[in-house]
N, C-alpha and C positions, 0 to 999 in steps of 0.2 A: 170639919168632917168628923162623925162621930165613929167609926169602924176600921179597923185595920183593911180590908177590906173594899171598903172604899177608897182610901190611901192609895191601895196597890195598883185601882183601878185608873186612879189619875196619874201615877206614877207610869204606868202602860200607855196611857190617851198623850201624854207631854211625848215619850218616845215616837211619836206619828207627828206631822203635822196637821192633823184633823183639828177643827174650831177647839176649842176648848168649852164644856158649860158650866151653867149655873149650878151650884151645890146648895143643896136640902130646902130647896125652895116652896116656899107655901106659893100653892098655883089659884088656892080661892080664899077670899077672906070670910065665907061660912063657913070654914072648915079648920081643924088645927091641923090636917096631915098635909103630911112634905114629901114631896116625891128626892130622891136620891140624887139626881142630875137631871137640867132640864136643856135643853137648846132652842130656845122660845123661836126664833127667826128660820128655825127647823122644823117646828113643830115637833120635836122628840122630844120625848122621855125613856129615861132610864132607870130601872128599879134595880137593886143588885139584892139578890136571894140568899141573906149568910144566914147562918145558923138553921140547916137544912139538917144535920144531922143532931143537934143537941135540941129541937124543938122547942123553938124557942118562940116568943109571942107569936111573931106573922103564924105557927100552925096552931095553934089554940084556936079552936071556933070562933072567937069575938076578933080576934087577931086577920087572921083566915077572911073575915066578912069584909071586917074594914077596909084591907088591901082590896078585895073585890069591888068595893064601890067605887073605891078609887080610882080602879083599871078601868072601870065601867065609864066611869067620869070622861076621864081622859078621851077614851076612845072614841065617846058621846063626839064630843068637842074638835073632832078629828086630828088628833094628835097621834101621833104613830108611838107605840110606847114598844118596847125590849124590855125582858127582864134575863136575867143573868146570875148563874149559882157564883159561887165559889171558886170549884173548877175552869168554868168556861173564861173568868176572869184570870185566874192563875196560867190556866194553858195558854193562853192568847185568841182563844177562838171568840169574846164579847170584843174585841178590837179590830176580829178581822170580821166581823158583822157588822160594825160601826163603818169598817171603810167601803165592804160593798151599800151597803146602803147611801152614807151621802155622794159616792160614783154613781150608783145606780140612779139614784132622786133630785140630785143638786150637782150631779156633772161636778164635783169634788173627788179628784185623786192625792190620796192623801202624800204621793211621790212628785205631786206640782202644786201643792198649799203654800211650800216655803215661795216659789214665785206669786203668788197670791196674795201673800202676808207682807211683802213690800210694796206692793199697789197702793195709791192711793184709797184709805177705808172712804174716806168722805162721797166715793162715788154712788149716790144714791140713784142712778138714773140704770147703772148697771145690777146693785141690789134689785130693784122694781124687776128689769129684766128676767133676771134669775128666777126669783118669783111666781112669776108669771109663766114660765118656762116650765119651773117644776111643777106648778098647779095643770097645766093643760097635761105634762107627761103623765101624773095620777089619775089626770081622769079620762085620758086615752087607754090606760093600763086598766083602771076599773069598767070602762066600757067594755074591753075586749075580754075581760073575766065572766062577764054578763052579769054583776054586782050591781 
């Protein structure tokens, strides 16, 4: 992890039982950029926004674009991406976002994960399920948006 910052934010994510994700992963191999935290089998991404107040590369123009493309990527690819200052991570408010969301999208409470987490992982037949489940609730939710 390269940021205190980000530290703080996994340090926040281990106090839940929510998934834990991947850190600073390259998501394309024509690209050098790395998004912050990924949860591939979620389709999330997580950006965390430091250096908001000392301007620092991400608000430089070149800085500023690249991240744009990035988010654009993402999004292209249907991946649901968060980004997150400083604050929202320190307050706890980027963790209680995390938890309604995979409530919300993947029927994950992050208050019955620890029952979860001793299940057998190998059950691949109830993963597909889930899957499957959370794909028709987005696209029952973007039908009803008129999206």
């Amino acid at each position: 992890m390269s940021s205190v910052l980000e530290e703080l934010f996994v340090e926040k994510l281990k106090s839940t039982s929510l998934p834990m994700p991947e850190c600073e992963v390259r998501l394309w191999e024509d690209r050098k950029q790395r998004v912050d935290f990924v949860w591939i089998e979620y389709e999330l991404v997580v950006e965390l926004e430091g250096g908001s107040y000392v301007h620092g590369r991400h608000h430089r123009p070149k800085g500023f674009a690249d991240d744009c493309e990035k988010y654009n990527r993402i999004a292209s690819e249907g991946m649901c991406l968060f980004r997150f200052t400083g604050e929202m991570v320190k307050s706890g408010l980027a963790i209680a976002t995390l938890e309604e969301y995979f409530n919300r999208w993947h029927d994950i409470d992050s208050r019955e994960m620890n029952e979860s987490k001793e299940m057998d992982d190998g059950n691949t037949s109830q993963a597909s399920e889930n899957e499957t489940h959370t794909r028709a609730k987005r696209n029952s939710h973007d039908a009803g948006s008129g999206s």
